[in-house]
PAPATI-39453 format. One record per residue: y, x, z of N, C-alpha, C in turn. Coordinates in steps of 0.001 Angstrom, whole numbers, always signed. Layout:
BEGIN
- Y, X, Z, Y, X, Z, Y, X, Z .
...
//
This chain:
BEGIN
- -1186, +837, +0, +0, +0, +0, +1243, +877, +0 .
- +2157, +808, -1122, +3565, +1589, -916, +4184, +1289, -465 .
- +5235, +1171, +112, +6185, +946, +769, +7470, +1440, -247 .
- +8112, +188, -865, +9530, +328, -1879, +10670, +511, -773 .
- +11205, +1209, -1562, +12738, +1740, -1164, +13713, +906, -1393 .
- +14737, +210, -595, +15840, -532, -1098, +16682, +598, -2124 .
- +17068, -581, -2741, +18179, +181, -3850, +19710, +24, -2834 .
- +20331, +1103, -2607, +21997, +824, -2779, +23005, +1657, -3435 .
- +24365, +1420, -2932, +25630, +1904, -3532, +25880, +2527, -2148 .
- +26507, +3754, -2559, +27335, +4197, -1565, +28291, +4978, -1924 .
- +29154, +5557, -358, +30337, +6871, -948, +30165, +7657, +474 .
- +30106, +8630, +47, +30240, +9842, +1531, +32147, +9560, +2070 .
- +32526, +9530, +1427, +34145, +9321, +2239, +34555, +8537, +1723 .
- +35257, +7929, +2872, +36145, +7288, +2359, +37566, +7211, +2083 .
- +38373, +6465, +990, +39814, +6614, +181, +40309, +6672, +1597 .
- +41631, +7858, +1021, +42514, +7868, +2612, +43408, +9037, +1438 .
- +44391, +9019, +2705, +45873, +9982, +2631, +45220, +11515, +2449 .
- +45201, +12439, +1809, +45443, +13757, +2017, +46352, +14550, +1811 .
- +47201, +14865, +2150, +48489, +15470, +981, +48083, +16442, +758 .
- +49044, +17136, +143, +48744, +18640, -463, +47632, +18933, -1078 .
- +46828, +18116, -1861, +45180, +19244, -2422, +46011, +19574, -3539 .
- +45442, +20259, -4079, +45086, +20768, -5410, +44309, +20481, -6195 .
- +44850, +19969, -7242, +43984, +19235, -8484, +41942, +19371, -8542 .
- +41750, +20888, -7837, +40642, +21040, -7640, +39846, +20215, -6621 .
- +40527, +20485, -5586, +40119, +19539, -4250, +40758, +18493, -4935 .
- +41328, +17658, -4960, +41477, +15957, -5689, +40377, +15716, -6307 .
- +39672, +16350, -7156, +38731, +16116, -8096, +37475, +16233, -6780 .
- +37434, +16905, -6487, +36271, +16666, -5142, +36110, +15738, -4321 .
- +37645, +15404, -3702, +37652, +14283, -3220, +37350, +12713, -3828 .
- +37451, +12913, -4953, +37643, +11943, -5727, +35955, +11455, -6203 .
- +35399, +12679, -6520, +33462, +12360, -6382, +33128, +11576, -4814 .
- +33141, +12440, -4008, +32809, +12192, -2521, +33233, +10556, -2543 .
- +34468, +9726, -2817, +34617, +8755, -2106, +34219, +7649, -3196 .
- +33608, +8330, -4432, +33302, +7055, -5638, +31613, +6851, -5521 .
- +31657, +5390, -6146, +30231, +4854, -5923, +29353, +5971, -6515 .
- +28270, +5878, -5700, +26917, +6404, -5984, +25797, +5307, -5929 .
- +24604, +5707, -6777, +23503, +5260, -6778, +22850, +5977, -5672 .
- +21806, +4997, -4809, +21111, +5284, -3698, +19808, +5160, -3618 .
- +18728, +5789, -2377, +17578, +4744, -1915, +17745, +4617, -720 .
- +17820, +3782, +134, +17965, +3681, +2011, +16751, +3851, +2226 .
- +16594, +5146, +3150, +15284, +5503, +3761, +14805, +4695, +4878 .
- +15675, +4706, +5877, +16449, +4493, +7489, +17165, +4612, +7703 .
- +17320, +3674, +8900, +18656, +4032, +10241, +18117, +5223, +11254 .
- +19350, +6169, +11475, +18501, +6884, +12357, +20394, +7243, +13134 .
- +20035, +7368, +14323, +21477, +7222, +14923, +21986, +9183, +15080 .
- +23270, +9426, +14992, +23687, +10685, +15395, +24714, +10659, +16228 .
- +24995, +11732, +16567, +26430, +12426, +17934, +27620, +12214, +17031 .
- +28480, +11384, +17791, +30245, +11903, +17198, +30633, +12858, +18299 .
- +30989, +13470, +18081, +31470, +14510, +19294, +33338, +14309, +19034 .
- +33869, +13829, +17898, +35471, +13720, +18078, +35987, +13361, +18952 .
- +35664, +12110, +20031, +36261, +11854, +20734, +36370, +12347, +22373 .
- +36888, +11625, +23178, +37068, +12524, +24668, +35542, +12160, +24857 .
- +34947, +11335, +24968, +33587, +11006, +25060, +32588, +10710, +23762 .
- +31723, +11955, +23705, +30724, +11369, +22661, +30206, +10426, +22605 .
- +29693, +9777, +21243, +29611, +8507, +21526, +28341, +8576, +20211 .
- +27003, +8324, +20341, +25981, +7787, +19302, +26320, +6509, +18576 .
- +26581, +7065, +17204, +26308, +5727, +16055, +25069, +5689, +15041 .
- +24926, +4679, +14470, +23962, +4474, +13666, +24717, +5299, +11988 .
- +23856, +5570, +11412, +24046, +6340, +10083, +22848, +6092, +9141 .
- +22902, +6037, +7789, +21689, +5891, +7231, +21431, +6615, +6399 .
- +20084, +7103, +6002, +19453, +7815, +5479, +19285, +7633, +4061 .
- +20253, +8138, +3240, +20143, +7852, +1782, +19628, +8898, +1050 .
- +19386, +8776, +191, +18651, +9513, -1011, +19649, +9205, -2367 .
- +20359, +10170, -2381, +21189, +9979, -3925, +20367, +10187, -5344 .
- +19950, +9338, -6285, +19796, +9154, -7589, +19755, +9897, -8303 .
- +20621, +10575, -8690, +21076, +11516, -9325, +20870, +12974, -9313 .
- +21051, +13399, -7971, +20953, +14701, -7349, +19982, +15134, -6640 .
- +18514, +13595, -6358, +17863, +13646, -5068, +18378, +14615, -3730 .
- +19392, +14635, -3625, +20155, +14898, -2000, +19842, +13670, -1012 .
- +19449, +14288, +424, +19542, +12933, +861, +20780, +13488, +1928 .
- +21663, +12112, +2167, +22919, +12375, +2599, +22455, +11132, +4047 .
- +23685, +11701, +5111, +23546, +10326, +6248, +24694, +10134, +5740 .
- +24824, +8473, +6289, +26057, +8075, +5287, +26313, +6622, +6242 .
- +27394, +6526, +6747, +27967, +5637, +7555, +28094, +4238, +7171 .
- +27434, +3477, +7964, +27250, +2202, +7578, +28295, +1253, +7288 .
- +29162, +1696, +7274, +30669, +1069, +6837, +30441, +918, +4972 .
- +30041, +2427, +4861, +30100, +3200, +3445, +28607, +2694, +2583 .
- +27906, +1561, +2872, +26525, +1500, +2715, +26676, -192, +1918 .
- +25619, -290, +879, +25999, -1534, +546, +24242, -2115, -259 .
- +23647, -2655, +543, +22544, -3016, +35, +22177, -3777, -988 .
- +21815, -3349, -2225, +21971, -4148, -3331, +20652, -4580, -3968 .
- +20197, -5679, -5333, +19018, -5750, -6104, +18700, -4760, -6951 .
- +20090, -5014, -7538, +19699, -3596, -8544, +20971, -3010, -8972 .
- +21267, -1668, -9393, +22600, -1191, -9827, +23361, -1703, -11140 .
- +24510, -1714, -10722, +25364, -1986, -12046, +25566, -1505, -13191 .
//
């Protein structure tokens, strides 16, 4: 018995303010925060350490399409789909 992989969309960052890049970094930034093709492995939770108190969130375990990288990728940034566009 296999066990199928959900299909999703995702982006490692998300759109925000940076000033100052350079056309090079823009273009980087600009991959990082555009849709990708996915597979959701799992949820598997990690450490934020930014704040005065660390704090465990959930993150999920993707598998990018394209690159087979698998990235954790914040469930904000996660979008469970049938099939890609």
């Amino acid at each position: 018995m296999g066990n199928t992989l959900r299909k999703v969309t995702f982006h490692i960052l998300r759109d925000g303010f940076m000033p100052a890049l350079s056309p090079e970094e823009e273009s980087k930034q600009q991959d990082l925060a555009g849709d990708r093709k996915g597979f959701f492995h799992k949820w598997v939770e990690e450490v934020d350490p930014s704040g005065d108190i660390p704090c465990i969130k959930p993150v999920a375990l993707v598998e990018d399409v394209d690159e087979g990288r698998i990235y954790t990728i914040d469930y904000n940034n996660i979008r469970f789909v049938e099939d890609w566009e």
